[in-house]
N, C-alpha and C positions, 0 to 999 in steps of 0.2 A: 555355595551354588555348584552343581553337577556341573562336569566336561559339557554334557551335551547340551545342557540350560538354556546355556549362552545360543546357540543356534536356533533353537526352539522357539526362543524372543524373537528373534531376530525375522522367522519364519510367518511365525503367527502376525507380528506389525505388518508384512508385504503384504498378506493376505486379507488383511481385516482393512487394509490402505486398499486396495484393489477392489477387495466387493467381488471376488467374482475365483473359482477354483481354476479355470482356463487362463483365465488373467496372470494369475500366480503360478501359473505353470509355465507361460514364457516370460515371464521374469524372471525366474527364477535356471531357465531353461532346465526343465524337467518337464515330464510326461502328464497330462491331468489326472492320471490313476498313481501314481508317483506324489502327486500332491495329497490327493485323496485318502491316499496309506497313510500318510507324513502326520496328517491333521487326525484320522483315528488312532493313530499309537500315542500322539501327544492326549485327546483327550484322554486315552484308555492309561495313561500316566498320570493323569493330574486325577480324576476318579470323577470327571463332572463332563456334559457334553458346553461346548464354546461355541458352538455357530450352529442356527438352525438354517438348516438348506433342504430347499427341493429342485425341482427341476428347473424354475424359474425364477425364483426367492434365495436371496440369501442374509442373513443376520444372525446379528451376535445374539449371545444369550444374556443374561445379568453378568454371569461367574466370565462368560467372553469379554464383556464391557470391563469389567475388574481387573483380567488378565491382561488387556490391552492398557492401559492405563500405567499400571506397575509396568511391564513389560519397558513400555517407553519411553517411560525414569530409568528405569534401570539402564536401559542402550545409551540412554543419554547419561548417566554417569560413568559407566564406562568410556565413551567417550571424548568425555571432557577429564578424561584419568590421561586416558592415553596423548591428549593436544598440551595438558599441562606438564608434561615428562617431553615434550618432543616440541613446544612453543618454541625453548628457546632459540631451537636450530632449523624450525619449521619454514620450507620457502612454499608460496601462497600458490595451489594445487589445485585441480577439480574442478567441479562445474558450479560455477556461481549466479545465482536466478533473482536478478535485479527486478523490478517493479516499480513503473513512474509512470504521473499522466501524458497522455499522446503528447499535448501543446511544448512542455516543457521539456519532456522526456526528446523529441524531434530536435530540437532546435540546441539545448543544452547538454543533457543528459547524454545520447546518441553520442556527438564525437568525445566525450569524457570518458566511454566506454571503449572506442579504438583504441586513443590512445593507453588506456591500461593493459587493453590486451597486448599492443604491439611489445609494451613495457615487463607482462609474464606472459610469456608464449605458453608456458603450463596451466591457466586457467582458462576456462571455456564459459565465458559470460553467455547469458541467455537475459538478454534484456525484452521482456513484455511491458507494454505501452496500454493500460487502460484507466476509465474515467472510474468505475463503479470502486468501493470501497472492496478491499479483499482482505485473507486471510493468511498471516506467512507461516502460519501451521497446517492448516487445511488444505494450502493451496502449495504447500512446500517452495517456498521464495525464503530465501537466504536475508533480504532486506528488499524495501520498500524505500522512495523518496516521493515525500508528500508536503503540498503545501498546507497550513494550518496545523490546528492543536492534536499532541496523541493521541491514534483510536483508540488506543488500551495501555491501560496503565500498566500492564505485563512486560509493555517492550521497554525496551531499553532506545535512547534516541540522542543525536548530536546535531544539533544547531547548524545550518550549513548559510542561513542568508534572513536578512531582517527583511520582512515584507509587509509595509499595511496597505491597508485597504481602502478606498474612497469612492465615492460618487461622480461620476462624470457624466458630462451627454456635447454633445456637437454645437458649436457657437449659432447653427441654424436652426438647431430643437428649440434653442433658450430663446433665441431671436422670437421664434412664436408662440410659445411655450409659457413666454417668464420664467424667470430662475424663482426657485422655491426657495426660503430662508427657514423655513421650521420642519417639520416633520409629518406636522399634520395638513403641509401645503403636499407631501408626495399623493396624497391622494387621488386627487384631482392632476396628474401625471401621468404620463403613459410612461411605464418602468419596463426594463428589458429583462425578461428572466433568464437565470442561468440553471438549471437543473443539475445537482453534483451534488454526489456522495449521501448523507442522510441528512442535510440542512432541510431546516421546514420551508419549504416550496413557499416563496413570494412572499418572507416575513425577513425584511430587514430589522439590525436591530444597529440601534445607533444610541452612541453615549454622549454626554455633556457633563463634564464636570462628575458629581455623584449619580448624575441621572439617567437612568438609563430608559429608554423608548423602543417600544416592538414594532414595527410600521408593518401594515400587510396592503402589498402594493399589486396592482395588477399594470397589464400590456397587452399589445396587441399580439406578441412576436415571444418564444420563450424558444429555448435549446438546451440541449448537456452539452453543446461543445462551444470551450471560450472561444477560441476564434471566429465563431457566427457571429457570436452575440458581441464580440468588438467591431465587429465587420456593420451591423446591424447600428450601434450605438453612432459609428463615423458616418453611416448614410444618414441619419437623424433620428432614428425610431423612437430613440426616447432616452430617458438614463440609467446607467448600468452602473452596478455596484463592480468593479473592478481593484487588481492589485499595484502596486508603483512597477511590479515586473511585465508586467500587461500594458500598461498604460502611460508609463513615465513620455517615450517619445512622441506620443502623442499627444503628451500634453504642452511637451519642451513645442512642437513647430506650431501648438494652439489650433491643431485638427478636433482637439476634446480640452473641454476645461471643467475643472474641478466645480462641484457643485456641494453646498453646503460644510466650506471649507471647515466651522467651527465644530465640528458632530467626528466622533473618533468613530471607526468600524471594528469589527473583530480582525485582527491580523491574522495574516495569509503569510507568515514567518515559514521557511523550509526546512525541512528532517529527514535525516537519515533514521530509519528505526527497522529495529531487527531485535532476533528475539535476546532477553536476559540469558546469557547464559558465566559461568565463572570465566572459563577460558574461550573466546572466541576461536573459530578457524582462521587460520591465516587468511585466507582467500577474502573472508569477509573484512578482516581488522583493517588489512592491507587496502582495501578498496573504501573503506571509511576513513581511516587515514587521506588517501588520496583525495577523497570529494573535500574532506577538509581544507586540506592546505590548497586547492584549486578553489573553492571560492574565497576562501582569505587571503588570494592574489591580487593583483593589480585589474 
């Protein structure tokens, strides 16, 4: 690979990440005619045109889609050259872009965060807090902690808390309600929905033994955010499908009781996950480390 190769990659990935020639020009802090040169001397190098642009349009070509691709193998083994020559004596640097849902991320997650920063002043955490499924390549996040199963089997993940999941509703729903014992009594049930991530909207699935059961339940009341929908479950609304991190002390003072104790749910277990790579960053190893051994505390 030429001297100037390595730069070229490196150029083309900001610009093809940005979507836009101005954009890459103050990132890069250079002039937009500056960029503009940069990007016809590279095509008029490689002998193909990479980005169709007009005044308001901008996109890659095929031969652009190809070059970004390799490009971004390539920076990323380089990189993971240079982390594995310098791991061993690596102290944990840079800006680090954590991802967790609001409920959890607030309450847990949040001060887990101070204290690591207090602990490397060299790392600059950016913890974002949302419900919707994202992407830690797309969306350039370092790691993600999520409850339930991996979105992609690409990442890589570490176990940080066992979690399942159960049926609950308010000793005042049941009171008038009836407690339901089978599956095909939720029916007839007013169910609280929780709207998250890409689950099929109001289709419990509940197992027994080998059997497993699809229930599609409806309610009066649904939300994306858990704390409505616990909030909603303790005024009486009906029964919600919740996890033992949600719902445990609520069920210990008997504000919520377990419904259809004998029926297993899909676990709501929590992960750290971030991308496969051979040599991790310090910033991230070190920060997974830590959630580690913090919840395998007391």
């Amino acid at each position: 690979m030429k001297i100037e190769t390595a730069p070229d990659l490196a150029f083309f990935v900001v610009l093809a990440k940005l979507g836009s020639l101005s954009g890459t020009a103050r990132e890069l802090g250079l002039t937009p005619p500056a960029v503009t040169k940069r990007l016809m001397m590279l095509e008029q190098r490689l002998g193909v045109r990479l980005v169709n642009r007009t005044t308001r349009r901008f996109s890659l070509t095929s031969e652009g889609e190809s070059y970004l691709a390799q490009a971004t193998q390539i920076l990323d083994r380089i990189r993971d050259m240079e982390e594995s020559v310098s791991s061993g004596r690596a102290a944990p640097k840079g800006l680090l872009r954590v991802n967790a849902t609001p409920g959890f991320g607030r309450t847990r997650i949040a001060p887990l965060v101070s204290r690591f920063a207090h602990d490397h002043p060299d790392v600059e955490v950016e913890l974002q807090l949302t419900d919707r499924p994202i992407s830690l390549v797309e969306e350039a996040y370092d790691l993600a902690i999520r409850f339930g199963e991996l979105p992609d089997t690409r990442l890589s993940a570490r176990k940080l808390m066992s979690n399942k999941r159960f049926l609950c509703a308010s000793p005042a729903y049941l009171k008038k309600a009836g407690e339901p014992l089978t599956p095909e009594e939720l029916h007839r049930h007013r169910c609280i929905l929780h709207r998250q991530n890409d689950d099929v909207y109001g289709t419990w699935r509940l197992e027994k033994g080998k059997k497993i059961e699809l229930v599609k339940v409806r309610g009066a009341v649904s939300s994306n955010d858990g704390d409505v929908v616990m909030n909603w479950a303790l005024e009486g609304h009906g029964i919600v499908q919740r996890s033992e991190w949600d719902a445990a002390k609520y069920l210990a003072s008997g504000r919520l009781k377990e419904v259809m104790p004998g029926y297993a749910l899909p676990s709501a277990n929590l992960y750290v996950y971030y991308l496969s790579r051979r040599n991790l960053p310090a910033k991230v190893r070190s920060f997974v480390d830590f959630l580690v051994a913090e919840f395998k505390g007391p």
